[in-house]
mmCIF file as gemmi writes it, N, C-alpha and C atoms, coordinates in Angstrom:
data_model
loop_
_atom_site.group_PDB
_atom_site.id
_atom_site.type_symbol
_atom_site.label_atom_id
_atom_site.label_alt_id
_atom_site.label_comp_id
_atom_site.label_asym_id
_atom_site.label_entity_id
_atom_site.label_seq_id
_atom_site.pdbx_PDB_ins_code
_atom_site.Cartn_x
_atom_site.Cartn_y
_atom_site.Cartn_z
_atom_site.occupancy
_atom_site.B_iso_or_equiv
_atom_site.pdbx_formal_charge
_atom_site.auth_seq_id
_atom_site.auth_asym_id
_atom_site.pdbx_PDB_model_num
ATOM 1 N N . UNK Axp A 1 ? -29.74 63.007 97.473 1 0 ? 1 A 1
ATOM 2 C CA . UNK Axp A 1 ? -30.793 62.87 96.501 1 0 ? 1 A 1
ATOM 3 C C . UNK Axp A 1 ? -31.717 64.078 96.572 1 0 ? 1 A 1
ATOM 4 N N . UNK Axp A 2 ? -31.789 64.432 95.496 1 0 ? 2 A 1
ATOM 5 C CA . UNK Axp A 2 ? -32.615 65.875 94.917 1 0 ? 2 A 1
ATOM 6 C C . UNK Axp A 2 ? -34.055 65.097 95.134 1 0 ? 2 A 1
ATOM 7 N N . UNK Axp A 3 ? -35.445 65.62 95.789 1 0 ? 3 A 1
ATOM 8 C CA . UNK Axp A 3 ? -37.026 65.434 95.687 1 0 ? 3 A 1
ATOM 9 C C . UNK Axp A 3 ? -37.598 65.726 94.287 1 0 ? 3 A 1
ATOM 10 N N . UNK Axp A 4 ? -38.046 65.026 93.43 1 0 ? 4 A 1
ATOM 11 C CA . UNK Axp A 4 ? -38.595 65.457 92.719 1 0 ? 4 A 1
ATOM 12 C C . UNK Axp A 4 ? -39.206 66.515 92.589 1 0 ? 4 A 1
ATOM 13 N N . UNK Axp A 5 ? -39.289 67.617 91.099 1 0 ? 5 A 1
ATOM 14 C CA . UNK Axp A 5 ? -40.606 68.994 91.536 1 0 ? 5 A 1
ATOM 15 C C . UNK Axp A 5 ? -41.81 68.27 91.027 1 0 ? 5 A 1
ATOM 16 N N . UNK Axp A 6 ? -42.613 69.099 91.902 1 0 ? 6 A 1
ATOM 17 C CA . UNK Axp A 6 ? -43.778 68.882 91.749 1 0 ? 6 A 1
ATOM 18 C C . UNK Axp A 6 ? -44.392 69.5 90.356 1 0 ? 6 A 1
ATOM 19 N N . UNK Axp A 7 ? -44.726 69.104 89.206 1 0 ? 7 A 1
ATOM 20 C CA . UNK Axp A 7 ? -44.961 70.235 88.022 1 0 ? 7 A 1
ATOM 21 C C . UNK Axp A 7 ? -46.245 70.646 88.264 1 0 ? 7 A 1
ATOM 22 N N . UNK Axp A 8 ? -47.339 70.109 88.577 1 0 ? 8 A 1
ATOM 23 C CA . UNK Axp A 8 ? -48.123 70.733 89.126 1 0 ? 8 A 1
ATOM 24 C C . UNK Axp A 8 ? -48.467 72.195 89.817 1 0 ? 8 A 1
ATOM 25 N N . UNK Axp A 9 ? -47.486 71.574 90.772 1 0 ? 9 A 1
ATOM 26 C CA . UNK Axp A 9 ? -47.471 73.151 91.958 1 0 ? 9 A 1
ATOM 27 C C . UNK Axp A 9 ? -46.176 74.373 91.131 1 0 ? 9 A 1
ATOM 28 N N . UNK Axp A 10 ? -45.428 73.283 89.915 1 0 ? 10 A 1
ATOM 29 C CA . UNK Axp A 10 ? -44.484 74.656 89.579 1 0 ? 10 A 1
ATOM 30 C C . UNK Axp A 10 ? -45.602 75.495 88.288 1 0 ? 10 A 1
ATOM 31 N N . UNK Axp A 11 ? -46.332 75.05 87.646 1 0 ? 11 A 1
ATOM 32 C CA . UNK Axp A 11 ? -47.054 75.554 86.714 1 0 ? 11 A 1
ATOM 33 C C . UNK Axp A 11 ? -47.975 76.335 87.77 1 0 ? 11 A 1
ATOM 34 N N . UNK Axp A 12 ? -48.565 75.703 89.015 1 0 ? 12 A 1
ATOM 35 C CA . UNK Axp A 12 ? -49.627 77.016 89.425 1 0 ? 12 A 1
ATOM 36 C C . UNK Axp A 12 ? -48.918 78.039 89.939 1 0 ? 12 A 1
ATOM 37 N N . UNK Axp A 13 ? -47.442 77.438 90.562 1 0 ? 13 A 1
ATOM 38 C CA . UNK Axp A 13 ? -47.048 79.156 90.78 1 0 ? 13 A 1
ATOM 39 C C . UNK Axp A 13 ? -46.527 79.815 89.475 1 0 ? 13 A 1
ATOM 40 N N . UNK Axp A 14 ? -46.179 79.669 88.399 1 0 ? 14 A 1
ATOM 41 C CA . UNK Axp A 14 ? -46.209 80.384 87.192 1 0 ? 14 A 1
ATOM 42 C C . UNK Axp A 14 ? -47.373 81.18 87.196 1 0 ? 14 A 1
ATOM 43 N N . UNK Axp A 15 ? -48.492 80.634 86.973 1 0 ? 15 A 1
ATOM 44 C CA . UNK Axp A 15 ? -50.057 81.687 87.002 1 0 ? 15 A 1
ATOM 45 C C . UNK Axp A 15 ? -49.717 82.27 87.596 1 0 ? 15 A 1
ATOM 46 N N . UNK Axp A 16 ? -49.812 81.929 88.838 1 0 ? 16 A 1
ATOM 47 C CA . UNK Axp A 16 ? -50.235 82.991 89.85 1 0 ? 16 A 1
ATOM 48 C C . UNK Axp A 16 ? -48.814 84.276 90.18 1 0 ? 16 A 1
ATOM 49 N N . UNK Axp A 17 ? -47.545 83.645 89.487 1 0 ? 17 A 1
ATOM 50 C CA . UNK Axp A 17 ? -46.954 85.112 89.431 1 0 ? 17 A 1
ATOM 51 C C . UNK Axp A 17 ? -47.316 85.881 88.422 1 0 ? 17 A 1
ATOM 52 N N . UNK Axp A 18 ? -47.931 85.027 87.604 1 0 ? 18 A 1
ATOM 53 C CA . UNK Axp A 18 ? -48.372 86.153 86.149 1 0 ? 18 A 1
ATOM 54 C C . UNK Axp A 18 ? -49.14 87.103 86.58 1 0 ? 18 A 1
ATOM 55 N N . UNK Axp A 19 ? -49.925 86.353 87.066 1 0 ? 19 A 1
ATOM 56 C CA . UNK Axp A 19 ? -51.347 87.345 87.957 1 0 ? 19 A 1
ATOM 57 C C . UNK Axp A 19 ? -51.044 88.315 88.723 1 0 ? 19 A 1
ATOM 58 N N . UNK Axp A 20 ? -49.959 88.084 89.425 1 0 ? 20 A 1
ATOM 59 C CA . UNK Axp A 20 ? -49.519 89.221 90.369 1 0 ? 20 A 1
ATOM 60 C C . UNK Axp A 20 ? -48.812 90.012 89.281 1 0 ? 20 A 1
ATOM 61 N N . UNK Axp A 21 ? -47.809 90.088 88.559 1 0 ? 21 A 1
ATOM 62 C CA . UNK Axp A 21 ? -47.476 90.833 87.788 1 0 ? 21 A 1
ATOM 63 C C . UNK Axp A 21 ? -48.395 91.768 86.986 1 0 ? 21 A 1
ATOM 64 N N . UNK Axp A 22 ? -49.618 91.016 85.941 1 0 ? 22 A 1
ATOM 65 C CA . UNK Axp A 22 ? -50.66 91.521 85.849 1 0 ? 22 A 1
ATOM 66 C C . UNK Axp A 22 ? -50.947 92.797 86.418 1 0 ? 22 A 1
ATOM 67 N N . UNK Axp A 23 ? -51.579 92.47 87.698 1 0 ? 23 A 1
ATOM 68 C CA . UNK Axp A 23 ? -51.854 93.175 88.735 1 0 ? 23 A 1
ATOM 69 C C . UNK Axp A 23 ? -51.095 94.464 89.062 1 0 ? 23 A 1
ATOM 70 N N . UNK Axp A 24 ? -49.813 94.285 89.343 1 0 ? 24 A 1
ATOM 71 C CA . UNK Axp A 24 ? -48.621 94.973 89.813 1 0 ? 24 A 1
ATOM 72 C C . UNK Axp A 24 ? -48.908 96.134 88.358 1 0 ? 24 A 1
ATOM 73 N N . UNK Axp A 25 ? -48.483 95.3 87.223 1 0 ? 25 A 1
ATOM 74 C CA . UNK Axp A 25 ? -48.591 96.413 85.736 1 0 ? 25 A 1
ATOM 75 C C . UNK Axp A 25 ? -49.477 97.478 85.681 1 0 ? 25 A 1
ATOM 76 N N . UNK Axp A 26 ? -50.894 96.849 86.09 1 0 ? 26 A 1
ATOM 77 C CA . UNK Axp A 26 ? -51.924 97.857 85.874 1 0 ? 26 A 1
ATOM 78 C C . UNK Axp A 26 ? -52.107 98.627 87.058 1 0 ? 26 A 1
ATOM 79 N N . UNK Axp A 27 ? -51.566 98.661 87.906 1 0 ? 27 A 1
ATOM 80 C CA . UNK Axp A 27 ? -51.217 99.735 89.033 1 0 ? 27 A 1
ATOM 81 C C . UNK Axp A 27 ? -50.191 100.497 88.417 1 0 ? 27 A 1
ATOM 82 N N . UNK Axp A 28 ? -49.136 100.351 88.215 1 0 ? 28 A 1
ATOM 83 C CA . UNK Axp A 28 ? -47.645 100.816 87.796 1 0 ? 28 A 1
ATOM 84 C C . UNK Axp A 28 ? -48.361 102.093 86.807 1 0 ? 28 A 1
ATOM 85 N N . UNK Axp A 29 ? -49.055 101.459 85.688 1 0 ? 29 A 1
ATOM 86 C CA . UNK Axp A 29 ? -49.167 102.586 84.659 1 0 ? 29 A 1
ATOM 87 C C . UNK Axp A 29 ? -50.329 103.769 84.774 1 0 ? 29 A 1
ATOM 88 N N . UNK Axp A 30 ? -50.861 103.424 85.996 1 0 ? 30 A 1
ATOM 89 C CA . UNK Axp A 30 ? -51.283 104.721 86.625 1 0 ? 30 A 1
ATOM 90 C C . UNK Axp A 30 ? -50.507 105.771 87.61 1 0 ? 30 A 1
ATOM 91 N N . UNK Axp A 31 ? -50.916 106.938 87.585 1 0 ? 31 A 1
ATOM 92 C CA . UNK Axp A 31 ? -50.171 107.774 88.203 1 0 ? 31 A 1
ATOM 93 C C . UNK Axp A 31 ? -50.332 107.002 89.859 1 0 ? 31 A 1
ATOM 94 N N . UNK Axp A 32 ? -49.398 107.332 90.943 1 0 ? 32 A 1
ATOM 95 C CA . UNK Axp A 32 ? -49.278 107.241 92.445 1 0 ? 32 A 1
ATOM 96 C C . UNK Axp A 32 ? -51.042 107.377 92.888 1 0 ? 32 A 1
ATOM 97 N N . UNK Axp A 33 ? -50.814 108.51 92.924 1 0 ? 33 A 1
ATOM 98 C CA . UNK Axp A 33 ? -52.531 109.238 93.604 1 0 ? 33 A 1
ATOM 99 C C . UNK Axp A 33 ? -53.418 108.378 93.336 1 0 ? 33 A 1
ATOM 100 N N . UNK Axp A 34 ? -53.58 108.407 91.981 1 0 ? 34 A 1
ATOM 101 C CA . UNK Axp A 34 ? -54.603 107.267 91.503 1 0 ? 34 A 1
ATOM 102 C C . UNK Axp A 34 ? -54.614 106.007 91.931 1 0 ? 34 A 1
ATOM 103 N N . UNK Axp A 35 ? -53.622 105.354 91.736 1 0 ? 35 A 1
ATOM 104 C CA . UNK Axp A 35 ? -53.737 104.136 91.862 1 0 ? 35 A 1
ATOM 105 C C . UNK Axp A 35 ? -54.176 103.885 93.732 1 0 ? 35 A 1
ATOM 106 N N . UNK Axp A 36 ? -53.595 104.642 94.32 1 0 ? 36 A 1
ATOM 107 C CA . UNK Axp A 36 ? -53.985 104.685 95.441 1 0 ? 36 A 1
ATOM 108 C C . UNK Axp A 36 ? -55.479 104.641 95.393 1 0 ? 36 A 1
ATOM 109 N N . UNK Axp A 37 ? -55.861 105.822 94.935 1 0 ? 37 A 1
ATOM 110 C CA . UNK Axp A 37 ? -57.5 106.275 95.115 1 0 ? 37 A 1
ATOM 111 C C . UNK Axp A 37 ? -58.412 104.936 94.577 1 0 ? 37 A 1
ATOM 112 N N . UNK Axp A 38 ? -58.09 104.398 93.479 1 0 ? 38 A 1
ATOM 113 C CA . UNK Axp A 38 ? -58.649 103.196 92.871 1 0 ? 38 A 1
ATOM 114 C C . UNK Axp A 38 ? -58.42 102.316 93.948 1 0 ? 38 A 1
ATOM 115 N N . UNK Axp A 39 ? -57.108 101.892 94.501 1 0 ? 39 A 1
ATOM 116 C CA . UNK Axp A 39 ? -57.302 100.559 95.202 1 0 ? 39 A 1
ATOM 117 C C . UNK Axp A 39 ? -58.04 100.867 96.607 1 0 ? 39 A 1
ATOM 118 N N . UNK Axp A 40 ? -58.628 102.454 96.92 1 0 ? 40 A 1
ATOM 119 C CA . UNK Axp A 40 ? -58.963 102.436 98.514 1 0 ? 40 A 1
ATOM 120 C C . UNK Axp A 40 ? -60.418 102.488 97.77 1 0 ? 40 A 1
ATOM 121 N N . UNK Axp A 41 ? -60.66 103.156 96.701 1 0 ? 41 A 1
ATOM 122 C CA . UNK Axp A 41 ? -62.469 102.381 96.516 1 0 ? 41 A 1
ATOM 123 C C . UNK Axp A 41 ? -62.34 101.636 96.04 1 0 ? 41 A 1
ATOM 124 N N . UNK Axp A 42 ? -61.66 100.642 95.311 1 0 ? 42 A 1
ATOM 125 C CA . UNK Axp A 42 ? -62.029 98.746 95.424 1 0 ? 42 A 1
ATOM 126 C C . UNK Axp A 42 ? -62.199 98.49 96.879 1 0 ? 42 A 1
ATOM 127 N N . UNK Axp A 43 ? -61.277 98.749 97.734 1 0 ? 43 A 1
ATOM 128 C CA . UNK Axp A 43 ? -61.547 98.196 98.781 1 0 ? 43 A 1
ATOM 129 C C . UNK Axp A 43 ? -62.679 98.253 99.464 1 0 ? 43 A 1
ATOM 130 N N . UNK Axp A 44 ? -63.25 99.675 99.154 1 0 ? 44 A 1
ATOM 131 C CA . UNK Axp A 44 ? -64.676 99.982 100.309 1 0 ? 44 A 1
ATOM 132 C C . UNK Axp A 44 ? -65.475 99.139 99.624 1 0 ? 44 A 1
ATOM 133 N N . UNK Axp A 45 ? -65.617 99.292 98.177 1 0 ? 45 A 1
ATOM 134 C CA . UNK Axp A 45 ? -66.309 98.211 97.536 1 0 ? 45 A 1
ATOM 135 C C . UNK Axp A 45 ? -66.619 96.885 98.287 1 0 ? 45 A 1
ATOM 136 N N . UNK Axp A 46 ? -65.744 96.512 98.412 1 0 ? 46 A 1
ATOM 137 C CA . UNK Axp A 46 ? -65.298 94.918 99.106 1 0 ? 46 A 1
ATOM 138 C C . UNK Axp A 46 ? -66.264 94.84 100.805 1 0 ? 46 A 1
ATOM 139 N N . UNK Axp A 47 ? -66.1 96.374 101.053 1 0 ? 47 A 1
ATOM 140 C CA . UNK Axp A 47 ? -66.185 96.19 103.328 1 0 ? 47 A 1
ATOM 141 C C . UNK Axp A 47 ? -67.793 96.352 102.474 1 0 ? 47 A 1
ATOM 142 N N . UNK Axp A 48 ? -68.403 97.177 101.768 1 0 ? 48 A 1
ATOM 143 C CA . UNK Axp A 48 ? -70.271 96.695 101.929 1 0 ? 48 A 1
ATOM 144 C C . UNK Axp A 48 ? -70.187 95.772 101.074 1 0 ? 48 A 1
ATOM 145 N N . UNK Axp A 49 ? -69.307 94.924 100.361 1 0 ? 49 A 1
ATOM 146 C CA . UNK Axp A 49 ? -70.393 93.492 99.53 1 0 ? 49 A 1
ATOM 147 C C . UNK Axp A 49 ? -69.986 92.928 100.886 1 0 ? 49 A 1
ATOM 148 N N . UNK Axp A 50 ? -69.199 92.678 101.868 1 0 ? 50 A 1
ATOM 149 C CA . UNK Axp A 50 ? -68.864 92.017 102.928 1 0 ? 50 A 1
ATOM 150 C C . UNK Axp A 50 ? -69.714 92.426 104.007 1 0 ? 50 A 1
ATOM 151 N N . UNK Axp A 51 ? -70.181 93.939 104.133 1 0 ? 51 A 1
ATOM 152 C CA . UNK Axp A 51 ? -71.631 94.352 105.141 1 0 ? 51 A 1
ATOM 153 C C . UNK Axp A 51 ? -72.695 93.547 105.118 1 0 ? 51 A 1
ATOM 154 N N . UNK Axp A 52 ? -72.405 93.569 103.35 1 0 ? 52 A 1
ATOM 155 C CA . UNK Axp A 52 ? -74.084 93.144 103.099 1 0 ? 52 A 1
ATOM 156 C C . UNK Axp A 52 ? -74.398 91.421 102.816 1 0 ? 52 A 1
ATOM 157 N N . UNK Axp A 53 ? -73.312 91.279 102.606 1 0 ? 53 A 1
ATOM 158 C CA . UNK Axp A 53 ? -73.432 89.527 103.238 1 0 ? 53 A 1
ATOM 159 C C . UNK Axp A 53 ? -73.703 88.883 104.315 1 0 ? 53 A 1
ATOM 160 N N . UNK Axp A 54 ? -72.971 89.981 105.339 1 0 ? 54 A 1
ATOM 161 C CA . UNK Axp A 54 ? -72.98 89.691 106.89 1 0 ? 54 A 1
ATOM 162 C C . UNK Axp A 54 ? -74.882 90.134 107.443 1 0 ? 54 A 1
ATOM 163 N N . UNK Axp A 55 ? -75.211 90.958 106.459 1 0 ? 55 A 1
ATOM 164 C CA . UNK Axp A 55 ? -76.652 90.875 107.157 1 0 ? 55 A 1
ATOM 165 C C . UNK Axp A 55 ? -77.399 90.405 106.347 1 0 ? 55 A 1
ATOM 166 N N . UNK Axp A 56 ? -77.334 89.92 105.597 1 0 ? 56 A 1
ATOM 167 C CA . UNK Axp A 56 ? -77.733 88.825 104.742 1 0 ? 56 A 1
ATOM 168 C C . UNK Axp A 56 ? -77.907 87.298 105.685 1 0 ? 56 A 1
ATOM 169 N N . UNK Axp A 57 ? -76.9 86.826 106.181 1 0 ? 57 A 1
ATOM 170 C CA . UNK Axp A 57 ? -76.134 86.182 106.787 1 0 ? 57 A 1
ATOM 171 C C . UNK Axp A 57 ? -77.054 86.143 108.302 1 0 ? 57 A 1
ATOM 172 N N . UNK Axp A 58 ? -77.315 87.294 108.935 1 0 ? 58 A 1
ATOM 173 C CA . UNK Axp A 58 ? -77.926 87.6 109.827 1 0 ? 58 A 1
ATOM 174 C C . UNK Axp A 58 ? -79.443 87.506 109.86 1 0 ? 58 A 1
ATOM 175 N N . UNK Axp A 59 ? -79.569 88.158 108.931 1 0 ? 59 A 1
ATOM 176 C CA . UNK Axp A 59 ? -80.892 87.962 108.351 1 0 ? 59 A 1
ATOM 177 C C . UNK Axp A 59 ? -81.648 86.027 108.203 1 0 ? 59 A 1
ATOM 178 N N . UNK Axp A 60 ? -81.011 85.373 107.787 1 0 ? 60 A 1
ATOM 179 C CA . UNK Axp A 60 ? -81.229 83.95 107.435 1 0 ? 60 A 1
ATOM 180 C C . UNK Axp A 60 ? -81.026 83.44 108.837 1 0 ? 60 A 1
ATOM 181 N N . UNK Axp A 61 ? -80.378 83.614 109.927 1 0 ? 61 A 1
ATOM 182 C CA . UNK Axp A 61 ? -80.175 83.368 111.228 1 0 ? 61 A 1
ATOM 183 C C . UNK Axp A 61 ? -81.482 83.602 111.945 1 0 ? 61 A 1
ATOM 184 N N . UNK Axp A 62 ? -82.01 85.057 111.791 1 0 ? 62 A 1
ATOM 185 C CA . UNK Axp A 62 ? -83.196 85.395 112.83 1 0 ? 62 A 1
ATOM 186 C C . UNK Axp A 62 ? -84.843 84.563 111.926 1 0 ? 62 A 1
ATOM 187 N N . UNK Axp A 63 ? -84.383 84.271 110.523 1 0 ? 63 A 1
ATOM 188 C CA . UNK Axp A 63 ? -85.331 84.061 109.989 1 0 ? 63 A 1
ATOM 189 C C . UNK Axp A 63 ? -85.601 82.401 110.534 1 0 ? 63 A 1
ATOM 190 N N . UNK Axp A 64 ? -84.782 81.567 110.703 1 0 ? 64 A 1
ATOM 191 C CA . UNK Axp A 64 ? -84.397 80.211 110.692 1 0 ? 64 A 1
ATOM 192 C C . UNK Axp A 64 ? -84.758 79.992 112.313 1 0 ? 64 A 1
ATOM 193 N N . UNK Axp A 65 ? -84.538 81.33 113.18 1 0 ? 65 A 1
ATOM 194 C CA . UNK Axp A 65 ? -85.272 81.155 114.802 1 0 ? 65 A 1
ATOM 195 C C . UNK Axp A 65 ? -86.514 81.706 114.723 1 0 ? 65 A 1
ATOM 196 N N . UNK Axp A 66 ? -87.163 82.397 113.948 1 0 ? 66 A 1
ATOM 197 C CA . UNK Axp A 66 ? -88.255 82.676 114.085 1 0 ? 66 A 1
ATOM 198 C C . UNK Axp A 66 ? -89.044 81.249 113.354 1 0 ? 66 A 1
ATOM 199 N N . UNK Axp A 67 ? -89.131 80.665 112.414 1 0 ? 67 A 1
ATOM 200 C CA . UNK Axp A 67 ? -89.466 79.755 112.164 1 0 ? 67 A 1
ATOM 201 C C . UNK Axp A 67 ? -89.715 78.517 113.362 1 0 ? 67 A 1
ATOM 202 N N . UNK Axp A 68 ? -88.199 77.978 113.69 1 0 ? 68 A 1
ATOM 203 C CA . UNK Axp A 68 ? -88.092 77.371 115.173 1 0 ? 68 A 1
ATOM 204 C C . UNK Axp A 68 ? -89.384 77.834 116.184 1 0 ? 68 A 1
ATOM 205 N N . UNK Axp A 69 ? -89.364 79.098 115.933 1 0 ? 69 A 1
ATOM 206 C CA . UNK Axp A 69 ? -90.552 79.443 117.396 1 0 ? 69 A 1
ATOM 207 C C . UNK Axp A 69 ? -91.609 79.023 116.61 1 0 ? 69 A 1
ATOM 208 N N . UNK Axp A 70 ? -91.907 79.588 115.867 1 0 ? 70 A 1
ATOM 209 C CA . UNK Axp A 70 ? -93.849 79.115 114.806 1 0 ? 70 A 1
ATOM 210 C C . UNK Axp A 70 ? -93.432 77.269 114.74 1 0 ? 70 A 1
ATOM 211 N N . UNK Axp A 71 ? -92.757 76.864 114.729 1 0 ? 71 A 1
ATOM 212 C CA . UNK Axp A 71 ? -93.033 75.59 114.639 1 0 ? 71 A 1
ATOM 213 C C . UNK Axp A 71 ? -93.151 74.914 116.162 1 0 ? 71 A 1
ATOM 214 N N . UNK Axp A 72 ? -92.508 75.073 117.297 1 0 ? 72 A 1
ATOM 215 C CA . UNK Axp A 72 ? -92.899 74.97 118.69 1 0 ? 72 A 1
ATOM 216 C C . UNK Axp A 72 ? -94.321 75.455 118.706 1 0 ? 72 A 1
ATOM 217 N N . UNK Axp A 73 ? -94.803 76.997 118.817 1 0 ? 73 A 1
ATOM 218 C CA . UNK Axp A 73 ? -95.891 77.364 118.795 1 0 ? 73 A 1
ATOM 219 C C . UNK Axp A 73 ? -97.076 76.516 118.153 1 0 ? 73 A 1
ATOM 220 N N . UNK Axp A 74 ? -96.949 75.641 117.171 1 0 ? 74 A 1
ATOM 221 C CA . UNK Axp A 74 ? -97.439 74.984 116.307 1 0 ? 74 A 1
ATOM 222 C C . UNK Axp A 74 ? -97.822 73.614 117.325 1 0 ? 74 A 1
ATOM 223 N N . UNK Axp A 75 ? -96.774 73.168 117.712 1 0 ? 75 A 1
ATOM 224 C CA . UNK Axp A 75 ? -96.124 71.485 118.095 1 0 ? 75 A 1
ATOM 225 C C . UNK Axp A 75 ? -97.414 71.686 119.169 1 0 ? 75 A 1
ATOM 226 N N . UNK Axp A 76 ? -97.326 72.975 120.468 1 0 ? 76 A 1
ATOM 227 C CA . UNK Axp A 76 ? -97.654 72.875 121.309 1 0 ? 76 A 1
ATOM 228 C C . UNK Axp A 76 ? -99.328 73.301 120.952 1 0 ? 76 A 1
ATOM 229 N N . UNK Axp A 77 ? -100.02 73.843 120.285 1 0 ? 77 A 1
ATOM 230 C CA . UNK Axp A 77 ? -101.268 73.987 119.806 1 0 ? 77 A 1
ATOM 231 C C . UNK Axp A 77 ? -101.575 72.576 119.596 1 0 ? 77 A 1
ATOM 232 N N . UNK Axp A 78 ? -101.227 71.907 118.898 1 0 ? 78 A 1
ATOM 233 C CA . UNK Axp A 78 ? -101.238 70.366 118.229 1 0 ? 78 A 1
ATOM 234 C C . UNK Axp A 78 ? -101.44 69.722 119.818 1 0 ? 78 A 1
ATOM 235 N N . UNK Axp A 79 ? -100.184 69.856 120.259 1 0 ? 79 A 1
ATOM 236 C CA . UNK Axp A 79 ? -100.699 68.899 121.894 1 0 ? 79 A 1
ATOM 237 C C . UNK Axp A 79 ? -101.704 69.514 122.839 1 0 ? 79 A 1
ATOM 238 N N . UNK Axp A 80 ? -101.975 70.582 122.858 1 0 ? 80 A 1
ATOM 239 C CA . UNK Axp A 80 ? -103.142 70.895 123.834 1 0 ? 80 A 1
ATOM 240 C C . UNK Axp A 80 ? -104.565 69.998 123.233 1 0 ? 80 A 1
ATOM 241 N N . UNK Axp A 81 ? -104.557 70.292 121.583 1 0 ? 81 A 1
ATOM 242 C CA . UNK Axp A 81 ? -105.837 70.124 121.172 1 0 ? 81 A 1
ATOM 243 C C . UNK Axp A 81 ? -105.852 68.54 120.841 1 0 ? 81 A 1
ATOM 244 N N . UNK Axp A 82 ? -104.932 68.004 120.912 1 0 ? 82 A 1
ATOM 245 C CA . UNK Axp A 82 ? -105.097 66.522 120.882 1 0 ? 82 A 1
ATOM 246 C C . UNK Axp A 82 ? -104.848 65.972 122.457 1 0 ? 82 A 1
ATOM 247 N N . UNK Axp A 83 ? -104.947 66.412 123.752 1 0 ? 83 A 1
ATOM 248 C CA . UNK Axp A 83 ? -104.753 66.138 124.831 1 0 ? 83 A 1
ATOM 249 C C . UNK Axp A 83 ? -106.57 66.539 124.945 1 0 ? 83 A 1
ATOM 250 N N . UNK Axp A 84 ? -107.374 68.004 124.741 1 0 ? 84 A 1
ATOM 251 C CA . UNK Axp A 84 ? -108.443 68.038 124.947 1 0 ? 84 A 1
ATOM 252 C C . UNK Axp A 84 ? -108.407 67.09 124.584 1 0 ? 84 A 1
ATOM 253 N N . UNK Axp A 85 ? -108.831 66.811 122.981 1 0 ? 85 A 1
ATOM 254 C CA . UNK Axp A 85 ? -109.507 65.567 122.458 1 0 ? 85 A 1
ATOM 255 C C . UNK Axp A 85 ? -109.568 64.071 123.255 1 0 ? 85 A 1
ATOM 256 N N . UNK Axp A 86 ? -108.446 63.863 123.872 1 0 ? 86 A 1
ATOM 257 C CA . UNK Axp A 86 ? -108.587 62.518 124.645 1 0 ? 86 A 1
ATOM 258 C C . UNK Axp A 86 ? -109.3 62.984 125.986 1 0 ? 86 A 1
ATOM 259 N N . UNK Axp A 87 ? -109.296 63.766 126.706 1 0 ? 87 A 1
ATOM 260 C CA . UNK Axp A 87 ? -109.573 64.03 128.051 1 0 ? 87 A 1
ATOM 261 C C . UNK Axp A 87 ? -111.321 64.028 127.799 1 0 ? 87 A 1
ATOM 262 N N . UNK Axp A 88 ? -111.501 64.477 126.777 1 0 ? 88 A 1
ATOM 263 C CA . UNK Axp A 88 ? -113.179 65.071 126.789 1 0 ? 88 A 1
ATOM 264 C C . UNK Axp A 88 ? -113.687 63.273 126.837 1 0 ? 88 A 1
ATOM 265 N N . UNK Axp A 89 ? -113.004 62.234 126.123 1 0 ? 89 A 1
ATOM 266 C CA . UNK Axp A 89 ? -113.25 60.777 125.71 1 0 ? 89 A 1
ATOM 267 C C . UNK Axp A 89 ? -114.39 60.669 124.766 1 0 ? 89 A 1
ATOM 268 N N . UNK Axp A 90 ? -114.529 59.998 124.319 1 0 ? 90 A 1
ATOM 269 C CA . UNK Axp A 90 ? -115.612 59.473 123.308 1 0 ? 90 A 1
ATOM 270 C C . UNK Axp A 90 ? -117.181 59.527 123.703 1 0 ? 90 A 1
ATOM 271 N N . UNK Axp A 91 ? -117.949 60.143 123.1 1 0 ? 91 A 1
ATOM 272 C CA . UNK Axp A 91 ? -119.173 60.352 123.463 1 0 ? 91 A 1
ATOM 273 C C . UNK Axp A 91 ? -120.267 59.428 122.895 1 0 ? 91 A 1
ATOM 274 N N . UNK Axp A 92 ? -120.921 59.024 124.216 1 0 ? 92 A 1
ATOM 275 C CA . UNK Axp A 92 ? -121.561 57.439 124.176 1 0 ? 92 A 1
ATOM 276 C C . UNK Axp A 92 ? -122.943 57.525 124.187 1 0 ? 92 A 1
């Protein structure tokens, strides 16, 4: 017994060879050199939007611990001055 195909998964790989073909075409009808030269600056393209995510990325990290500290710094101001407040006691 033959498994049924999946038509689903046979229609998305249709796209997606189109796409590669696509792809493949508009390389093809440029000269060698070029197409080279085009796909190595797409690529650098790609390493700084990927730099600049990563310190982006980094950035939201040190921002999210510095916060953490101002809010400790905070917590512990709050308990000194509500620890005075009880220690001094109510004035009679």
């Amino acid at each position: 017994m033959q498994a049924g195909s999946d038509p689903i998964r046979d229609v998305k790989d249709a796209v997606c060879d189109g796409f590669r073909q696509i792809g493949d075409f508009s390389y093809a009808i440029l000269p060698k050199d070029i197409a080279h030269k085009l796909a190595d600056l797409k690529k650098a393209a790609l390493i700084e939007l990927t730099t600049c995510l990563q310190w982006q990325m980094e950035w939201i990290d040190n921002r999210v611990a510095g916060g953490d500290k101002l809010r400790d710094r905070w917590r512990e101001r709050c308990e000194r001055q509500t620890s005075a407040d009880t220690t001094s006691g109510p004035v009679v």
